[in-house]
C-alpha positions, 0 to 999 in steps of 0.5 A: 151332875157332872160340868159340860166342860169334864164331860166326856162325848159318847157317840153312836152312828145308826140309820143314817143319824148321829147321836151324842150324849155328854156323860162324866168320864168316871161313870163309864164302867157303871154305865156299862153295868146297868148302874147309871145314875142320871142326876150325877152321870150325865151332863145334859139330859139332851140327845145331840148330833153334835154335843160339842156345837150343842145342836141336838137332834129331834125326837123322832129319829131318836124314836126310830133308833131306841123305841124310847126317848128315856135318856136313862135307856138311851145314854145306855145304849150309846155307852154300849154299842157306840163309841167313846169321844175323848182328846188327847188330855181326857184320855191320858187322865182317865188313864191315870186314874184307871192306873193308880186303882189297878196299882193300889187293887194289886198292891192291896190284894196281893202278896210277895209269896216269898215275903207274905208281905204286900208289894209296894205301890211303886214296885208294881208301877216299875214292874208295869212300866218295865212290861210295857203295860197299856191302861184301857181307860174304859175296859174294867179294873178286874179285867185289867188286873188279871192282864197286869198280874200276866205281864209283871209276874216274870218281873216280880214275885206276886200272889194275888190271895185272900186270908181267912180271919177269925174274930171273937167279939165280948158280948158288950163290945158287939154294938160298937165293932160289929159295924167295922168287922162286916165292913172290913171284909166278906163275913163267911160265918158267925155264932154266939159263944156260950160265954155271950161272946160273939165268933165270926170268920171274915175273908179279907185280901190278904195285903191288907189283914195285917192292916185290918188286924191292927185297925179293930184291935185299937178300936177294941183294945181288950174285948177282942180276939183276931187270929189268921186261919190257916 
C-alpha cells in the first residue's frame, strides 16, 4: 500500500459535497483502465472532504453520490469524472517519470529508417526538447507517444515498426527457450517440424530484434535458429 506522505489527492465536487480520496500517483492509468488494486493503489480506505486535514465525510452523502460505499467503485469514480490534486514537486516527478517511459517506448520500438538502427535515448530527449513537448502526467503513454512522434519526426528521422522473427527450436531445448521466446514478443504461429523441432514466428519492436536475437541465441548456443522475415 502506498504511504500517506507519496499519495496523491484525488478530488470529485458533486451535490454540494466534496469527496477525496488518497491514491498512489503510479496507479492513475490503471485506475482509469478498471485495473485497480485496492491493497496497493490506495492510501486510506476512507472518503475525506479534506484528505490533507484527514477529516472524512459521512456515509450518507457518499451514498446519495455513488449509490455504494465500496471504496473500489468509489476510488473509481473520483479518478474518472474528477480531478487529480498535486503540488508542484508531485506533478514535476510524475512528469519525469512519465517522460522517461514515453523516451525508452520510442527508443525501443522505433527505428532510424535511414539507419535500421534504433535512435538513442538521449537523441529523442533533444528532439522533445527541441519541440517543446509537454508530459501530461495522467494522460496514457500510447496517447502521448503518437503526439511525441508528430512533433520530433521533422526534427529526426524515425519509424515506429515491428519485425517479424522466425524461430526454429531443437526438440530437447523446447522446455528450456519456449518460456523466453513468448515472453520476448507476440507469437503469431507455430508448428512442429517433422524432424521434432519446434517453428514459431514472434512479432517483436523492431529497435530491440537485434537484442531479442543476441539474447535466445546465447541462452540456446547451437539448438537454435533466428532469422529476420521480410
Amino acid at each position: 500500500m502506498v504511504s500517506l506522505e507519496d499519495a496523491i489527492v484525488a478530488r470529485l465536487e458533486s451535490h454540494g459535497h466534496k469527496f477525496e480520496v488518497l491514491i498512489d500517483p503510479d496507479a492513475v492509468d490503471r485506475i482509469k483502465e478498471g485495473k485497480i488494486d485496492t491493497e496497493n493503489d490506495i492510501a486510506s480506505e476512507d472518503v475525506f472532504k479534506d484528505a490533507r486535514k484527514g477529516d472524512k465525510i459521512g456515509d450518507e452523502p457518499i451514498k446519495e453520490v455513488f449509490g455504494t460505499t465500496d471504496i473500489e467503485k468509489i476510488v473509481t469514480e473520483i479518478v474518472l469524472k474528477g480531478q487529480i490534486q498535486l503540488t508542484t514537486d508531485q506533478r514535476h516527478k510524475l512528469q519525469e517519470k512519465k517522460k522517461r517511459i514515453i523516451i525508452d517506448t520510442i527508443s525501443r520500438e522505433g527505428i532510424n529508417p535511414q539507419t535500421n538502427a534504433p535512435n538513442p535515448p538521449n537523441r529523442i530527449e533533444n528532439a522533445m526538447e527541441e519541440a517543446k513537448i509537454h508530459i501530461d502526467p495522467f494522460k496514457s503513454v500510447n496517447d502521448q507517444v503518437q503526439l511525441v512522434l508528430k512533433a520530433i519526426r521533422p526534427i529526426i528521422p524515425i519509424r515506429m515498426e515491428k519485425a517479424k522473427l522466425a524461430i526454429k527450436v531443437k526438440g530437447d531445448a523446447y522446455g528450456k527457450l519456449y518460456g523466453d521466446i513468448t515472453r520476448s514478443g507476440t507469437l503469431t504461429k507455430e508448428e512442429w517440424a517433422p524432424d521434432g523441432s519446434w517453428i514459431g514466428v514472434i512479432e517483436v519492436p523492431a529497435g530491440i530484434s537485434g537484442e531479442i536475437i543476441s539474447h535466445l541465441s546465447k541462452k540456446a548456443k547451437d539448438d537454435i535458429e533466428i532469422k529476420i522475415l521480410k
